[in-house]
VEXDREN-2710 file (C-alpha; in Angstrom, 1 decimal):
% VEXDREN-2710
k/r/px/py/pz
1/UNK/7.5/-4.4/-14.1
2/UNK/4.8/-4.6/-11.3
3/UNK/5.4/-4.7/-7.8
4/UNK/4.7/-8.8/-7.2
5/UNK/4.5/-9.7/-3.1
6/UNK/4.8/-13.5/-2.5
7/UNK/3.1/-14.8/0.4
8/UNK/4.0/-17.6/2.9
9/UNK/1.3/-19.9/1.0
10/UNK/3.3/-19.3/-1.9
11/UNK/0.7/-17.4/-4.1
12/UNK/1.7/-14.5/-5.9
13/UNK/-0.7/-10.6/-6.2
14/UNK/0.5/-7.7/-7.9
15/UNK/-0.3/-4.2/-6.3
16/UNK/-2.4/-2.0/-8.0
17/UNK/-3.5/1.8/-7.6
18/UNK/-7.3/3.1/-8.4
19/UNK/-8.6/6.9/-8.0
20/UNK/-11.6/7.3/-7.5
21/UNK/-13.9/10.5/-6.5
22/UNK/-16.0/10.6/-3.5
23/UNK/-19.4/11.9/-3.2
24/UNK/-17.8/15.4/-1.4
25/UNK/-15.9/15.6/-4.6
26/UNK/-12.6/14.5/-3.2
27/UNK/-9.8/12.5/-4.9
28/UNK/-9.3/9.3/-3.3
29/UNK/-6.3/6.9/-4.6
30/UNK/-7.4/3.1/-3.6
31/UNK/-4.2/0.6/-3.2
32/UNK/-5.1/-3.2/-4.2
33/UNK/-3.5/-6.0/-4.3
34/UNK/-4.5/-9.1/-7.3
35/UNK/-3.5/-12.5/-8.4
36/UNK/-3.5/-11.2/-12.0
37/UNK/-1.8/-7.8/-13.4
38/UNK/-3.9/-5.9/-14.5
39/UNK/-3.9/-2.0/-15.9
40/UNK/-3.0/0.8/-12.9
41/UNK/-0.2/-1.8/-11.2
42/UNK/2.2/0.1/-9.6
43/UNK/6.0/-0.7/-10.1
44/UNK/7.0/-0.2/-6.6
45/UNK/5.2/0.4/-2.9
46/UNK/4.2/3.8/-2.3
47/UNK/6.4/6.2/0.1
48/UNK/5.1/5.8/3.4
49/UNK/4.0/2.7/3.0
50/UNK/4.7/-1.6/3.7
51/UNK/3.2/-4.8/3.2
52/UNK/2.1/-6.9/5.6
53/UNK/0.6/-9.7/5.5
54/UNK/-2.5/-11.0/7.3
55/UNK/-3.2/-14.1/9.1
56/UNK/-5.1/-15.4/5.7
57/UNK/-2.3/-14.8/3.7
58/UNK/-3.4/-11.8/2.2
59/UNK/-1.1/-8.8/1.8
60/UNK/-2.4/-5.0/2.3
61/UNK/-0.4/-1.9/3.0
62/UNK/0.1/-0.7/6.5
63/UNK/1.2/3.2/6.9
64/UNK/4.8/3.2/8.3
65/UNK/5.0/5.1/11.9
66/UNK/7.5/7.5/11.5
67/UNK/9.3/8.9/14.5
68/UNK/8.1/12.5/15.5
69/UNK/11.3/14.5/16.0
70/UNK/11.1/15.9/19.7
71/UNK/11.4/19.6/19.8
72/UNK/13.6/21.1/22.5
73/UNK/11.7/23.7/24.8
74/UNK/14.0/26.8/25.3
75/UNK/13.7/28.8/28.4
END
C-alpha cells in the first residue's frame, strides 16, 4: 500500500520515488508527492526523512537533523 499523507485541507497525495541520471552521469532518486497513485509509490517515507507540510498545503520531505555525537578530546 502507498504511503498516503493527508493535509490540513483535507486532500490526500501519495509519495512517489523517480531515478533519474544527470548529465555528469550520476544517479539521482527524485521523491514526489501526487493526488493520484501512480507506478514507483513508495510504501513508507524514506530513512532520514519527514513530511512537512507547507503553508499551501502541500507536503514535501524535509531531511531530519540528526544529532552529531560530540567526541571527547583526550589529553
Amino acid at each position: 500500500m502507498a504511503y498516503a499523507f493527508t493535509n490540513s485541507k483535507g486532500v490526500t497525495y501519495y509519495l512517489h520515488t523517480k531515478k533519474s541520471t544527470t548529465s555528469t552521469g550520476k544517479e539521482r532518486t527524485l521523491f514526489y508527492f501526487s493526488k493520484e497513485a501512480k507506478e514507483g509509490t513508495l510504501d513508507e517515507v524514506p530513512t532520514g526523512y519527514e513530511v512537512v507540510e507547507m503553508k499551501t498545503g502541500l507536503p514535501v520531505l524535509k531531511k531530519t537533523v540528526q544529532p552529531e555525537v560530540a567526541s571527547e578530546v583526550s589529553s
